[in-house]
N, C-alpha and C positions, 0 to 999 in steps of 0.2 A: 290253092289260095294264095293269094298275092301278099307280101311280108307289110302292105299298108291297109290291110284289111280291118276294118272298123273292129265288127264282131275280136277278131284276132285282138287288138289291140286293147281294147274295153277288157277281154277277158285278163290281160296282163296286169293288167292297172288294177284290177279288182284281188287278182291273186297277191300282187305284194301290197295288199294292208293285210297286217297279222293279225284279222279278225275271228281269233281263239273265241269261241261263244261265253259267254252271249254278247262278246264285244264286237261290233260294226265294226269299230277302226273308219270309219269315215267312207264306208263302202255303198250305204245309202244317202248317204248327201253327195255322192258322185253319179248317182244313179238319177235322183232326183234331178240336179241341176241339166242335166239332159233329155228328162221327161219337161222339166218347166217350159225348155227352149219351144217344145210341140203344142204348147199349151194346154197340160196337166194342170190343174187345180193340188196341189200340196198338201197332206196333212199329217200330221206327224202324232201317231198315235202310242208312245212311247209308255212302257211300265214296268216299273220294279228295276229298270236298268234296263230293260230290252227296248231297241229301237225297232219302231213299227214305223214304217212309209204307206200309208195308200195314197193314194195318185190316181186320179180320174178324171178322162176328159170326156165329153159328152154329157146328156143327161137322161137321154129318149135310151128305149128298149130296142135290139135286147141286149147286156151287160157283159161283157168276156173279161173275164177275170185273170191277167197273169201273176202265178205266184210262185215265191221262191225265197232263199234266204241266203245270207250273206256271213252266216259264223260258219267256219270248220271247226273240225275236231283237232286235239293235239297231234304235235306230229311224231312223236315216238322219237327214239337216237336219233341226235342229227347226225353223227354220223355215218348212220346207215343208208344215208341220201347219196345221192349221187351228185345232187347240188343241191342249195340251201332252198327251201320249201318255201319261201318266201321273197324268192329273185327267180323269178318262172324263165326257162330256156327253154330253147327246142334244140335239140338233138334229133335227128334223120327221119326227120317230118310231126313227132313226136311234141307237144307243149308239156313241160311238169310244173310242177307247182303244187299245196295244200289246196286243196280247190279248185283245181283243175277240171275236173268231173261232179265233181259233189260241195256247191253247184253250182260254182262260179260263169263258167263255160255257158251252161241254160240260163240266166241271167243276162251275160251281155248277149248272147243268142236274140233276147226277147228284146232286147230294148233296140237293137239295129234293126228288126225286124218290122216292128211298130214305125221304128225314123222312116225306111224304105216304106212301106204302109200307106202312111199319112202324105208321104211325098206324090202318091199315085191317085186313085180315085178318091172321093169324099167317102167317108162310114157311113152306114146306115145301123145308129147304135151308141154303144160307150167302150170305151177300151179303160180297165184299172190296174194298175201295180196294187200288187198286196206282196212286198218284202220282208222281212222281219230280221232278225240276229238272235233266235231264239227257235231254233230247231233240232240241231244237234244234242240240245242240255235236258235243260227238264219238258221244256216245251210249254211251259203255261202262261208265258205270259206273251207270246206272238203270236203267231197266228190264231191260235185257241180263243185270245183277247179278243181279236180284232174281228173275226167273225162272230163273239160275243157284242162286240160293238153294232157292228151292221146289222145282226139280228134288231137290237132294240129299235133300229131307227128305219126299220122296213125293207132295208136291199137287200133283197136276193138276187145273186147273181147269176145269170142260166146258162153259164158256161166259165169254166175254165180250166186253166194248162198249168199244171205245176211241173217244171223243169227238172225235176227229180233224173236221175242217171237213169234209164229205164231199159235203154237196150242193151241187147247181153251179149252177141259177136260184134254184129257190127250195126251200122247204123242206124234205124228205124226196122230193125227187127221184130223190137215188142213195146208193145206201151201199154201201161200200167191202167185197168178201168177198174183196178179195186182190189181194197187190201181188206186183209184178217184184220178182228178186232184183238187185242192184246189186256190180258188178265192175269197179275199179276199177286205172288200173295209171299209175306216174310211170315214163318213159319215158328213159333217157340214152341218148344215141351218140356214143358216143367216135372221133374221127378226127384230125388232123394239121393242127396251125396255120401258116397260112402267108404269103405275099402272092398277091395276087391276079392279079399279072404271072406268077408263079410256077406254074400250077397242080399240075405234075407234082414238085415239092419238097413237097405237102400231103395230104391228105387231107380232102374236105369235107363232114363229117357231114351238112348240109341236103340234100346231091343225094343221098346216099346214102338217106336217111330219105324223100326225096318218091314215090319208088313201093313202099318199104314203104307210106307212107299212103293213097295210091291204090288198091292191093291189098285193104286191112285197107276201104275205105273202100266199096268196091265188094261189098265179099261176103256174101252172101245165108246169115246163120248160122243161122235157119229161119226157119218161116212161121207160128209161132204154132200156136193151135190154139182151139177154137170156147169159150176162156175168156180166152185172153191174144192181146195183136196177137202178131207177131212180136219176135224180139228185135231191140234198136237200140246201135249202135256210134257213141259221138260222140267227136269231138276238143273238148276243152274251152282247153287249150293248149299253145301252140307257143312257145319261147323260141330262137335262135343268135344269133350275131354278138355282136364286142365292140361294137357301134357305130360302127364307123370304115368304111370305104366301102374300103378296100384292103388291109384283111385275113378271109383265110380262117379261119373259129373252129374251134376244135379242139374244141368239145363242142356238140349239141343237146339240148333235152330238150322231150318230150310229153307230154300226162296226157292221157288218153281213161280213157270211160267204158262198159260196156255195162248197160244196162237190159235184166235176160234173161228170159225166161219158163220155164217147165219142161219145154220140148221141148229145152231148152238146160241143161247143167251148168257152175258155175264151173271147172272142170279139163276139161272137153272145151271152152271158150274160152279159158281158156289155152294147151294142148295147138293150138290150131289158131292162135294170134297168134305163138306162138312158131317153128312150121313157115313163117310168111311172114317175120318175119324174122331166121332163118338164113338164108334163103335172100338174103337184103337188105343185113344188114348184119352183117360181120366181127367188130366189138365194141361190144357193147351191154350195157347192164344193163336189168333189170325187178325195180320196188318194186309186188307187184302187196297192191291192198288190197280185203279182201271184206267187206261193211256190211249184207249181209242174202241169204240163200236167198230165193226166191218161195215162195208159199204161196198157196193159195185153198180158203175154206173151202166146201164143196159143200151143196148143200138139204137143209137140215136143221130141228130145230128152232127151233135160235137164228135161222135166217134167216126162215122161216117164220110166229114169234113176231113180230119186226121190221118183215115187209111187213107183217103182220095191225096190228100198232100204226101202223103211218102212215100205213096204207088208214083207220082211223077217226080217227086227231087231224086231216090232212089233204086225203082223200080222193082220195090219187095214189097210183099203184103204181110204187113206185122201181127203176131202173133196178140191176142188179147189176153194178158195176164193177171193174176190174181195174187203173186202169190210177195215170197221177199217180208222185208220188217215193215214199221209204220212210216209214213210220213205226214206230213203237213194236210195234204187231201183231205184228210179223215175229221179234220174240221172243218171244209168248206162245205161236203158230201152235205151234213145236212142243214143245210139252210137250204136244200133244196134242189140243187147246182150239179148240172151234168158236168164231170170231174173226168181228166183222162193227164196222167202222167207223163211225157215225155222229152227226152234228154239223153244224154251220150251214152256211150258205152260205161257198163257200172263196173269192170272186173278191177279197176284199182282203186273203187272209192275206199276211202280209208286207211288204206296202205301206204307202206314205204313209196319212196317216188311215185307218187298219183301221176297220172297225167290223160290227157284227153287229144287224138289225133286231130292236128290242124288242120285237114281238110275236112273234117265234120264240121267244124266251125258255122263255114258257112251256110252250109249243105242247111245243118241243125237252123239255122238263121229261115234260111227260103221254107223250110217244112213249117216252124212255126207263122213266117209272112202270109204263106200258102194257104193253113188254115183257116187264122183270121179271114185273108179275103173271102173266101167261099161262104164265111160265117156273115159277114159284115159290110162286104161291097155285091 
């Protein structure tokens, strides 16, 4: 990659605004003003504090959707950086930075891609940004919104690319056509405070609550199917006791999670967490919380279009994945929308020194340019 490289440059500018979620920091009105030049139509669909960009130029079918966002996550000790996570350097080919990979990098990827794009043949179509600053956090007011938006007003889009960090060695490995729904529940058991001479004056929510977990721990909720593993049930935390060594607590609480696949529904796992403990425990409450259905998009064209573009930027045939946490997809999926993830290598999102190899830059640039065209010209 040449050190005046568009994609290269866009992704630096992008990494130093401190856009900690669900703050932009000015990362979509830099994004924008560079869509407006192509002649994008603007609209700034903004809520609760989260900044929303769609952007759309055309009006005719069929609709490709790129989407993405522009908050990181904290960046933990700055010390432990090797440079400041917000002044992005390259080191021995190397770019770091907060958002280097996740997902700063598929961002400016898209928007150089679409410049080179529109500078070539005419579309036969519409091309849209759907950006947000609200991905990382809770996630309700971004993308979730805005595909809540374009539902009520009849677009559906029949394709699109979310930038997500997807490939796992190296470049165009795997790309993401569908993730596990996520089901989540904050767990109370209410029981009888006491001393621990005592135990027949108490009630001890932990012994009461330990072969509920055992039960819940042990059970086989399916076995997948030849797109998704099986679904998985985790404990993420367990809290009792006052602290004191000689008293029994009168309350426990536990947050488990399931990562489900779609041989599994959110209400036939709750329906089956709730039958183990009645049976367990006397009085209990459940805050159950649900942060995405599963979805997988099937062979189609947009997947199609994608291996055909990474078999030639490339010359690997990427693997069709399912698996990983939520993202943003999971609300485009249904309005309808062939949905396929793609984007850098993921082994540092999140972590100390991020960073994403500058010569995928571009590589990433021509895979997503590539697609569109096969889609669109």
């Amino acid at each position: 990659m040449q050190a005046d490289s568009p994609t290269l440059r866009l992704t630096q500018e992008l990494i130093s605004r401190r856009s900690l979620t669900p703050d932009d920091a000015g990362c979509c009105e830099l994004i924008g003003d560079r869509l407006a030049m192509l002649g994008f139509a603007l609209e700034w669909l903004n809520q609760e504090g989260v900044t929303n960009l769609w952007a759309r130029l055309g009006t005719e079918g069929p609709l490709m959707v790129l989407a993405g966002h522009t908050d990181v996550v904290p960046t933990g000790p700055l010390d432990r950086w090797t440079s400041d996570p917000f002044l992005p350097q390259i080191r021995d080919g190397v770019l770091y930075g907060r958002g280097a990979a996740d997902m700063k990098s598929g961002l400016a990827a898209m928007v150089c891609a679409v410049e080179r794009l529109l500078a070539g043949a005419p579309i036969k179509g519409s091309v849209a940004f759907l950006v947000t600053s609200d991905e990382e956090g809770m996630a309700r007011h971004g993308t979730k919104y805005v595909a809540e938006v374009l539902r009520g007003r009849g677009i559906r889009p029949d394709y699109a690319i979310v930038g997500e960090a997807s490939s796992n060695l190296q470049l165009g490995d795997r790309i993401v056509v569908g993730r596990r729904g996520s089901l989540g529940c904050n767990l109370r058991i209410h029981g009888r405070q006491g001393h621990v001479a005592y135990p027949h004056k108490a009630d001890n929510p932990i012994h009461r609550l330990a072969p509920a977990l055992a039960e819940l721990v042990a059970t086989e909720w399916d076995r997948g199917n030849a797109n998704f593993p099986p679904t998985s049930f985790q404990i993420s935390n367990v809290h009792g006791g006052t602290g004191a060594n000689n008293v029994i607590p009168g309350e426990a609480e536990v947050i488990f999670n399931f990562r489900y696949c779609t041989e599994s529904t959110a209400e036939s796992l709750k329906a089956r967490v709730h039958a183990v403990l009645d049976r367990h425990l006397p009085h209990y409450e459940a805050d159950w919380w649900h942060t995405g259905e599963p979805f997988l998009t099937r062979q189609g064209k947009l997947i199609e279009a994608a291996q055909a573009a990474i078999g030639e930027i490339t010359g690997l045939r990427a693997e069709q994945f399912t698996g990983g946490g939520t993202s943003d997809a999971r609300f485009i999926a249904p309005l309808g929308t062939e949905v396929v993830e793609i984007g850098p290598i993921n082994d540092s999102i999140h972590k100390i020194d991020e960073h994403v190899n500058v010569e995928d830059l571009d590589r990433l640039s021509r895979i997503y340019e590539n697609t569109l065209a096969r889609l669109l010209q």
